[in-house]
Gaussian input, Z-matrix of N, CA and C with variables (Angstrom, degrees):
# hf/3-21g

backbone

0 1
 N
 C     1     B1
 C     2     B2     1     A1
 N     3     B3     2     A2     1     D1
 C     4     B4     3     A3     2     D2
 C     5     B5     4     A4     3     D3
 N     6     B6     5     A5     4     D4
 C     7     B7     6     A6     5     D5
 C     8     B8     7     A7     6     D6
 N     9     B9     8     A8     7     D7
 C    10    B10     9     A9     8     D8
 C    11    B11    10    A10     9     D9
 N    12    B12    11    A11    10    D10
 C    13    B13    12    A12    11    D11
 C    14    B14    13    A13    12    D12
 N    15    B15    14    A14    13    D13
 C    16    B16    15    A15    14    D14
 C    17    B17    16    A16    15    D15
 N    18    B18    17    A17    16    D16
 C    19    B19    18    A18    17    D17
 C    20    B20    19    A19    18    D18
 N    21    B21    20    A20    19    D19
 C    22    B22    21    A21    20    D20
 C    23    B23    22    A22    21    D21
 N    24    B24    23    A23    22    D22
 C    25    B25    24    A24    23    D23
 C    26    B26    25    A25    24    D24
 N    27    B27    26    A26    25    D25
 C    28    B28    27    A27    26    D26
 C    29    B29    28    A28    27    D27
 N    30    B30    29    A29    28    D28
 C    31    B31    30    A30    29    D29
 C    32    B32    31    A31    30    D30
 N    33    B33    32    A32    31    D31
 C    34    B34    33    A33    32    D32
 C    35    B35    34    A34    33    D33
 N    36    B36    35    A35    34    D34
 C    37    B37    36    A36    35    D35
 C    38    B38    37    A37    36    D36
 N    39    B39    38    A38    37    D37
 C    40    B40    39    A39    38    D38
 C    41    B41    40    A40    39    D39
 N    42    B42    41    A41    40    D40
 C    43    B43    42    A42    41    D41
 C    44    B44    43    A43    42    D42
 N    45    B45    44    A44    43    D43
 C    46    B46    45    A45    44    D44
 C    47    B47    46    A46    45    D45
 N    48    B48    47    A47    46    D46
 C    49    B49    48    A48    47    D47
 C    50    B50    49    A49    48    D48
 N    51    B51    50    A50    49    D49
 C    52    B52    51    A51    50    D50
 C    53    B53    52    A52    51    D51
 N    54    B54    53    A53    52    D52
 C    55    B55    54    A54    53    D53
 C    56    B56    55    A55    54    D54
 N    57    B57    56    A56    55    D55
 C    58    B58    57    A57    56    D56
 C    59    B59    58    A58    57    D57
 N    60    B60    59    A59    58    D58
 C    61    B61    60    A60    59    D59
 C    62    B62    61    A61    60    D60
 N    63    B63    62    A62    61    D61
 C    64    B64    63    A63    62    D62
 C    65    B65    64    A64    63    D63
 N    66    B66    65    A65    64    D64
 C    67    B67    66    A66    65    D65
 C    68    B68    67    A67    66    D66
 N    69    B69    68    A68    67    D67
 C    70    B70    69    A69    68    D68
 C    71    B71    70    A70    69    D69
 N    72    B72    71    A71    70    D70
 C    73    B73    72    A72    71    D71
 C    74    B74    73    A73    72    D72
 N    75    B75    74    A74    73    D73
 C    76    B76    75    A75    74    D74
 C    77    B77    76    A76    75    D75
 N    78    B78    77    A77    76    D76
 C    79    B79    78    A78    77    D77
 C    80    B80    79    A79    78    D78
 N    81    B81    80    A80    79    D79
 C    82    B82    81    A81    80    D80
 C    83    B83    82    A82    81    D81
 N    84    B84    83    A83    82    D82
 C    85    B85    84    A84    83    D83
 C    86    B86    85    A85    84    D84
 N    87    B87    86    A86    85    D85
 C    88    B88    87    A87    86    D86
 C    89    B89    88    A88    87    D87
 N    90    B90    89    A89    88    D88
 C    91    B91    90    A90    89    D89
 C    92    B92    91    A91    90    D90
 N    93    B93    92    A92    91    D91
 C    94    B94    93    A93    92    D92
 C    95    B95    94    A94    93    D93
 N    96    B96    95    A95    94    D94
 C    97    B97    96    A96    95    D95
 C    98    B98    97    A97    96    D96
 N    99    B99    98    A98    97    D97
 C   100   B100    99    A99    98    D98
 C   101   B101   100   A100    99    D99
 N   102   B102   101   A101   100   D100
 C   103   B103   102   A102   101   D101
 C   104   B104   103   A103   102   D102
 N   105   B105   104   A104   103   D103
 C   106   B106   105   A105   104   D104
 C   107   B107   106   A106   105   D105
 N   108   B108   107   A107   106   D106
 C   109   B109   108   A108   107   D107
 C   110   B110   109   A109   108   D108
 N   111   B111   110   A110   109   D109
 C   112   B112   111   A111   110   D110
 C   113   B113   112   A112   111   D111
 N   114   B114   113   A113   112   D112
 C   115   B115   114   A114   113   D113
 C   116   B116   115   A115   114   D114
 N   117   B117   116   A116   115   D115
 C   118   B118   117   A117   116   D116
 C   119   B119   118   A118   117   D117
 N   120   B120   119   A119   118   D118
 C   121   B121   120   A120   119   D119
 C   122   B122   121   A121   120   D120
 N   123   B123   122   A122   121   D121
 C   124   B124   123   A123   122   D122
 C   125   B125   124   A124   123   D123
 N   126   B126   125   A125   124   D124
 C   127   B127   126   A126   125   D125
 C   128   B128   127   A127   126   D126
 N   129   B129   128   A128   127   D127
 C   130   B130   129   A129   128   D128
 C   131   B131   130   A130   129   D129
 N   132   B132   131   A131   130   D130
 C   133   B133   132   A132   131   D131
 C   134   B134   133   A133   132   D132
 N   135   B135   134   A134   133   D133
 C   136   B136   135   A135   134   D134
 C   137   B137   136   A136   135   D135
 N   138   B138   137   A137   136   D136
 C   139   B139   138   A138   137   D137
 C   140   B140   139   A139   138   D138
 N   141   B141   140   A140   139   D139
 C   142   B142   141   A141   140   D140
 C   143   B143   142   A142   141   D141
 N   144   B144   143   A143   142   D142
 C   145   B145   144   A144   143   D143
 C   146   B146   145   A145   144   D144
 N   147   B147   146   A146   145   D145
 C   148   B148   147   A147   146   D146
 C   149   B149   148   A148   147   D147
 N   150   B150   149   A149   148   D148
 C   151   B151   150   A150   149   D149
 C   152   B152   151   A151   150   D150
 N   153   B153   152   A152   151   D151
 C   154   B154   153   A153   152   D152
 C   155   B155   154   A154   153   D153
 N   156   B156   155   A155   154   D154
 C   157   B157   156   A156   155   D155
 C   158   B158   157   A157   156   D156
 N   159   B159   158   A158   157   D157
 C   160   B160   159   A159   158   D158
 C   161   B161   160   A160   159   D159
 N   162   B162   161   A161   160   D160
 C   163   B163   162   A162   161   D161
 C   164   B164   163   A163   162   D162
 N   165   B165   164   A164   163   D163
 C   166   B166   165   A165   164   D164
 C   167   B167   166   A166   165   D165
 N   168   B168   167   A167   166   D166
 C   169   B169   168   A168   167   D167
 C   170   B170   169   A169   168   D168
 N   171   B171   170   A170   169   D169
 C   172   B172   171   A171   170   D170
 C   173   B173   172   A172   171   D171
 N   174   B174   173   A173   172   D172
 C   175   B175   174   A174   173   D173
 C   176   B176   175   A175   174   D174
 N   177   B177   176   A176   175   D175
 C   178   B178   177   A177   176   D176
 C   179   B179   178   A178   177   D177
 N   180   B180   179   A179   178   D178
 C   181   B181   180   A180   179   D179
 C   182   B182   181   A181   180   D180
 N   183   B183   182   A182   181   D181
 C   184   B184   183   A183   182   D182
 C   185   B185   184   A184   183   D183
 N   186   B186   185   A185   184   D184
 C   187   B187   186   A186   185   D185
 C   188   B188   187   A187   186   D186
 N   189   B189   188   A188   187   D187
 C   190   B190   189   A189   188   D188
 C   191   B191   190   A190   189   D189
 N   192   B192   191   A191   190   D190
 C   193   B193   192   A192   191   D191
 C   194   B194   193   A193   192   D192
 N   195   B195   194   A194   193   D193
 C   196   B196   195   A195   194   D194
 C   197   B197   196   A196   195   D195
 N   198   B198   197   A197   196   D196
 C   199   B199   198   A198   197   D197
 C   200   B200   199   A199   198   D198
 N   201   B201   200   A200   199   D199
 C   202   B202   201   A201   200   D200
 C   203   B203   202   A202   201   D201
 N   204   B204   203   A203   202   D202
 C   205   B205   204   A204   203   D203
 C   206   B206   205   A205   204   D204
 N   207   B207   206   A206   205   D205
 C   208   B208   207   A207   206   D206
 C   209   B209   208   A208   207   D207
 N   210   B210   209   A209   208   D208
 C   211   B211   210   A210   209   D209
 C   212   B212   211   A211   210   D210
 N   213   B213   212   A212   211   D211
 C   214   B214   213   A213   212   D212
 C   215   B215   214   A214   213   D213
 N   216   B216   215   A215   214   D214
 C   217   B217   216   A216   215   D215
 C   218   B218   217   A217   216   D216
 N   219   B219   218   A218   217   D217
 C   220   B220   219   A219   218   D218
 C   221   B221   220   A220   219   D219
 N   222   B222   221   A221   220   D220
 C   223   B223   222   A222   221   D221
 C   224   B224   223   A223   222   D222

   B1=1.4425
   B2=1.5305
   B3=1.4957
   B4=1.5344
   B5=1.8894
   B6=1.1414
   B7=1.7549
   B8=1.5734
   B9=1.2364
   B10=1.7951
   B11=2.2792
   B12=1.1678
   B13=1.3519
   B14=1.2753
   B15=1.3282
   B16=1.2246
   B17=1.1987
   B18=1.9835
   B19=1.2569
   B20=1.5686
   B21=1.7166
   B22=1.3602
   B23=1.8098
   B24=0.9972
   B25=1.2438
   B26=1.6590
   B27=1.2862
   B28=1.2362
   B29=1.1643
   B30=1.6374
   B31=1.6838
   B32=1.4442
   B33=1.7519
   B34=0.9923
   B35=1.4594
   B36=1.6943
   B37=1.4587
   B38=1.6243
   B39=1.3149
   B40=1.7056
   B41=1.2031
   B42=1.7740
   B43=1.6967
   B44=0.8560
   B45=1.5932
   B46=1.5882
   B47=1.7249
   B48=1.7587
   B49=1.6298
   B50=1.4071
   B51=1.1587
   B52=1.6204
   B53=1.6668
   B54=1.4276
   B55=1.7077
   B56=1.6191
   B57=1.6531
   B58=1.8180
   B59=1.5324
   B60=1.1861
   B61=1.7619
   B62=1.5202
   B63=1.1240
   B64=1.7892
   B65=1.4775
   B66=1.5486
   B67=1.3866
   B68=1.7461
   B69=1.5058
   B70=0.8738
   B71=1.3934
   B72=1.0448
   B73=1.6670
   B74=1.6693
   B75=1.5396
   B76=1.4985
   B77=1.9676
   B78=1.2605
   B79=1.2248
   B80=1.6322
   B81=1.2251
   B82=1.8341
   B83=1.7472
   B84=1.5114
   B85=1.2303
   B86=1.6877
   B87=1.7374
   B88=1.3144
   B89=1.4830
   B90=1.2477
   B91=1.5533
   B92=1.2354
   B93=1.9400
   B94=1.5186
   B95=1.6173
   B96=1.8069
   B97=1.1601
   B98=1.4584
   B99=1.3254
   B100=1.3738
   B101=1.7301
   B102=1.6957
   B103=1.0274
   B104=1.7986
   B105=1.2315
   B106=1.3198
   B107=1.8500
   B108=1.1378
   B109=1.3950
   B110=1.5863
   B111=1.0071
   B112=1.8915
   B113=1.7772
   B114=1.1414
   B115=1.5134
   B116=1.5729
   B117=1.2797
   B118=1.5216
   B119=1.6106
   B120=0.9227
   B121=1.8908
   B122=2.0341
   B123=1.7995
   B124=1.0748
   B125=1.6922
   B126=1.8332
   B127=1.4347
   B128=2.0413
   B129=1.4082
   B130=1.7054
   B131=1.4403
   B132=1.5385
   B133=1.4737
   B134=1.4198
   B135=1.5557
   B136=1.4289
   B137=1.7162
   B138=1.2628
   B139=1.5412
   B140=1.6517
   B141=1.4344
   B142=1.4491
   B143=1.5481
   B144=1.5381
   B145=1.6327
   B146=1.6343
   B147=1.6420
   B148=1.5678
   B149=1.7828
   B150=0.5923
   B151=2.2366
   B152=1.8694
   B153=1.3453
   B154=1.7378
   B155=1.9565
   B156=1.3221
   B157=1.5579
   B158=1.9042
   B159=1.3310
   B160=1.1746
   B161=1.3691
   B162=1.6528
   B163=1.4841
   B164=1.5254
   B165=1.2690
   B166=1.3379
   B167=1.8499
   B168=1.0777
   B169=1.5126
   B170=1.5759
   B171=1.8482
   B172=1.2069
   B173=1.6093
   B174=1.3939
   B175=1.3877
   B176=1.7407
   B177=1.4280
   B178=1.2826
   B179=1.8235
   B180=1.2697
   B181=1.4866
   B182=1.4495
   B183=1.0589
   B184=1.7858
   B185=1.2676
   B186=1.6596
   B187=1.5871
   B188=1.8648
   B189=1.2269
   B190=1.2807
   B191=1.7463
   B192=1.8909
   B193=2.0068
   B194=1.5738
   B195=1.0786
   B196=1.6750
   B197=2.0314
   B198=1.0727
   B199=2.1632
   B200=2.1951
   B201=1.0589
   B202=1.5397
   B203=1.2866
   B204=1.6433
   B205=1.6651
   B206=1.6420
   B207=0.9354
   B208=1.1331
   B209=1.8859
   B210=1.1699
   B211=1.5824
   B212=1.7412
   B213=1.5551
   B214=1.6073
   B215=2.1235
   B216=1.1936
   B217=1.4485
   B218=1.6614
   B219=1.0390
   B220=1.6231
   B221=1.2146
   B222=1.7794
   B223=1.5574
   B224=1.0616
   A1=110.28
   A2=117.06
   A3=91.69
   A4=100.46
   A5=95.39
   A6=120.15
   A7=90.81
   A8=113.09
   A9=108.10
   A10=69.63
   A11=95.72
   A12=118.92
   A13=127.70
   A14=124.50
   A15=140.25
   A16=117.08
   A17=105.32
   A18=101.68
   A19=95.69
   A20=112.36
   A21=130.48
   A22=112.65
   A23=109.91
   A24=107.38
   A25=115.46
   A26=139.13
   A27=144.94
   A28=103.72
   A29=96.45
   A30=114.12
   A31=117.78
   A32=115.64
   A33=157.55
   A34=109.43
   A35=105.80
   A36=88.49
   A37=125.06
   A38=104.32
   A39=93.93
   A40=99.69
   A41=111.97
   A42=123.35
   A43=105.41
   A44=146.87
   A45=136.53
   A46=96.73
   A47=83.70
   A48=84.31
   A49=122.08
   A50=112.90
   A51=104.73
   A52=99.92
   A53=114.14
   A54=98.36
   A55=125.38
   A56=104.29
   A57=102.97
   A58=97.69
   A59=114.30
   A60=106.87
   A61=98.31
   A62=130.10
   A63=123.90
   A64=107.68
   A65=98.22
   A66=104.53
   A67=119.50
   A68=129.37
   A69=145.27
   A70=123.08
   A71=111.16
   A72=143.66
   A73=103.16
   A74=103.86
   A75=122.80
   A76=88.81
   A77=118.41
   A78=146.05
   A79=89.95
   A80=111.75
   A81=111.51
   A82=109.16
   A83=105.70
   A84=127.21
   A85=112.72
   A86=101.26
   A87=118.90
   A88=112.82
   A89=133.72
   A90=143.21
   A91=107.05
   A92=105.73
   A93=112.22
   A94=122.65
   A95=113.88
   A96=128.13
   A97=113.29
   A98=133.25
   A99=148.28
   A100=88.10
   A101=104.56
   A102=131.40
   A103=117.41
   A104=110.99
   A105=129.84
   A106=100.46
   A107=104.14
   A108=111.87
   A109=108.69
   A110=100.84
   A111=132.80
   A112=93.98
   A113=144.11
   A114=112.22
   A115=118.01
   A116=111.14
   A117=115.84
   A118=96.63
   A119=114.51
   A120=129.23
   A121=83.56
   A122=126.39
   A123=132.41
   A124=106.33
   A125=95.93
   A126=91.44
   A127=123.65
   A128=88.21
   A129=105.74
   A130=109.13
   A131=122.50
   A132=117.81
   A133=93.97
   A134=131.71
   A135=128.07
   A136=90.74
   A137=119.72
   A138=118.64
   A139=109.72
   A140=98.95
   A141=108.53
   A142=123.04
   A143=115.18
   A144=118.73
   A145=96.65
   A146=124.41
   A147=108.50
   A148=59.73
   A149=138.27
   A150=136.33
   A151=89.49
   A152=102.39
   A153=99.22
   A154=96.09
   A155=107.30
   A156=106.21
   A157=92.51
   A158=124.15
   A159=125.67
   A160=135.49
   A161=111.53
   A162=113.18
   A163=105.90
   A164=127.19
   A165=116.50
   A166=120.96
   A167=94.72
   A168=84.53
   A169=132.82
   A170=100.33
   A171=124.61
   A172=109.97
   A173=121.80
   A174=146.91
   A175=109.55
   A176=116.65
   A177=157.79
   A178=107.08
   A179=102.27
   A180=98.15
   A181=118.11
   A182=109.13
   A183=104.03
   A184=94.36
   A185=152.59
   A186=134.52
   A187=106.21
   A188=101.27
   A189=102.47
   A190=118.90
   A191=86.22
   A192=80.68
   A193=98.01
   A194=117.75
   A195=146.19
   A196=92.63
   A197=113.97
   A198=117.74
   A199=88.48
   A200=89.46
   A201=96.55
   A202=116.14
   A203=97.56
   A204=112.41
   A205=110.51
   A206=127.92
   A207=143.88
   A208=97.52
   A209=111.43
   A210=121.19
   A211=85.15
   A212=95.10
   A213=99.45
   A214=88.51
   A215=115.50
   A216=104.37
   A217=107.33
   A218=120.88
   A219=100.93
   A220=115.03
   A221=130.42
   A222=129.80
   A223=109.46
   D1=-75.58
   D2=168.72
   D3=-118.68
   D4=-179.94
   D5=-154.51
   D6=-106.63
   D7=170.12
   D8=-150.82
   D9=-113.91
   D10=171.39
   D11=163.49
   D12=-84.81
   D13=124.12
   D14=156.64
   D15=-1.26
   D16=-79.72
   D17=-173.65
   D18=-140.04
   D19=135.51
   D20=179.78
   D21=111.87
   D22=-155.59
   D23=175.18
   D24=-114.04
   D25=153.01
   D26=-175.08
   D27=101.65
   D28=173.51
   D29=167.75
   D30=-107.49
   D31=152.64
   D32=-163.61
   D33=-70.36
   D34=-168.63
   D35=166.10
   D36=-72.06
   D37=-152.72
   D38=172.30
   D39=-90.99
   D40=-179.31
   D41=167.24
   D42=-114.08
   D43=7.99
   D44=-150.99
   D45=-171.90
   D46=153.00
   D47=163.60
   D48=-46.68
   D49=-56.10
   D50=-146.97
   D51=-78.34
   D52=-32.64
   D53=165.51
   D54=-51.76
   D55=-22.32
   D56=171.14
   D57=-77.65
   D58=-36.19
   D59=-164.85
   D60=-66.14
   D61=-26.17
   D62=179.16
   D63=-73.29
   D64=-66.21
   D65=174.02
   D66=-35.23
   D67=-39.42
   D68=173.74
   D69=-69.76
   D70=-20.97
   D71=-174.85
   D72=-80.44
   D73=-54.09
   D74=-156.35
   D75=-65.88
   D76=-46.40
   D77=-128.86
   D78=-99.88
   D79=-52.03
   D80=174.91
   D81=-61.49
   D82=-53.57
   D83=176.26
   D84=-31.04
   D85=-63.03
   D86=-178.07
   D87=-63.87
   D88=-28.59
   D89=173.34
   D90=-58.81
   D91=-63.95
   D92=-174.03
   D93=-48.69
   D94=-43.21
   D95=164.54
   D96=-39.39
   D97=-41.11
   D98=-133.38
   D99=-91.31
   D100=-56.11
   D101=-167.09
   D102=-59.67
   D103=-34.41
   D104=-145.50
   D105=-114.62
   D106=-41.79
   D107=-178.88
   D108=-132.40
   D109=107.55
   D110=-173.78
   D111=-40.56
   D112=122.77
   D113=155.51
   D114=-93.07
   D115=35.63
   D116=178.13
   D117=-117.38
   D118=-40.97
   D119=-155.23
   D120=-85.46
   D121=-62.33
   D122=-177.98
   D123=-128.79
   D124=91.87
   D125=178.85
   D126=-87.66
   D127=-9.33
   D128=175.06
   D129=-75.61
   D130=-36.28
   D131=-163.45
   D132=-89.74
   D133=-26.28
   D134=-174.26
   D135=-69.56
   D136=-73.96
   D137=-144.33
   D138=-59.64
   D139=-16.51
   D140=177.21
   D141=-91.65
   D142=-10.21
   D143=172.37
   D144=-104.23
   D145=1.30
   D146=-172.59
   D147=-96.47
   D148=-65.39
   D149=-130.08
   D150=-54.15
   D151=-37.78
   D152=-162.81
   D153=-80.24
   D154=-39.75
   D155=-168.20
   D156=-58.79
   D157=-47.82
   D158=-173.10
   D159=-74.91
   D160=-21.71
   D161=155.25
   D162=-90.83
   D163=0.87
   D164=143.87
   D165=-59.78
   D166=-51.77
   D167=-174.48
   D168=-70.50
   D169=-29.05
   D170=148.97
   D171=-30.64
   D172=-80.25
   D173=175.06
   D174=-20.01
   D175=-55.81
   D176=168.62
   D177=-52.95
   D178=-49.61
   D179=168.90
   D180=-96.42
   D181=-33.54
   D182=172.63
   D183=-64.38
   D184=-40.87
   D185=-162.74
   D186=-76.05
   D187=-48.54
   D188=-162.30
   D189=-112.52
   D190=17.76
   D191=174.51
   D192=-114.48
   D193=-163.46
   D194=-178.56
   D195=-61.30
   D196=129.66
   D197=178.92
   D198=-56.42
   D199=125.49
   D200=154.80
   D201=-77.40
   D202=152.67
   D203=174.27
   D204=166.92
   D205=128.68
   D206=-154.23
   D207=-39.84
   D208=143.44
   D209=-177.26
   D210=-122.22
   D211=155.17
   D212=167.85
   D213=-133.97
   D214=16.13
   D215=167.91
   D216=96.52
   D217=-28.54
   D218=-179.46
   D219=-98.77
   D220=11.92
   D221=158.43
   D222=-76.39

């Protein structure tokens, strides 16, 4: 799903549909949140449904991308 980075640690963009369809997912998800729960009016319930939507997606790339670990570019 996605391809590790060049240089540093993490992953890149995606390689495949369905890593854009998550990524895209993460990204509607994160708007709707924005939309739905004020983070001025409820700034605890926002930072705490973006933290879960985002170690979700985290979760999502560590299962189904390339194992992270630091790249220095010549693998």
């Amino acid at each position: 799903m996605n391809t590790a980075k060049r240089y540093g640690w993490g992953w890149g963009a995606p390689s495949c549909w369905q890593g854009w369809a998550v990524l895209s997912a993460y990204f509607f998800l994160l708007g709707w949140i924005a939309v739905l729960v004020s983070p001025s009016r409820e700034p605890f319930t926002f930072v705490a449904l973006v933290s879960v939507l985002s170690l979700f997606l985290v979760a999502v790339c560590w299962l189904k991308g390339e194992p992270p670990r630091w790249r220095w570019g010549r693998d």
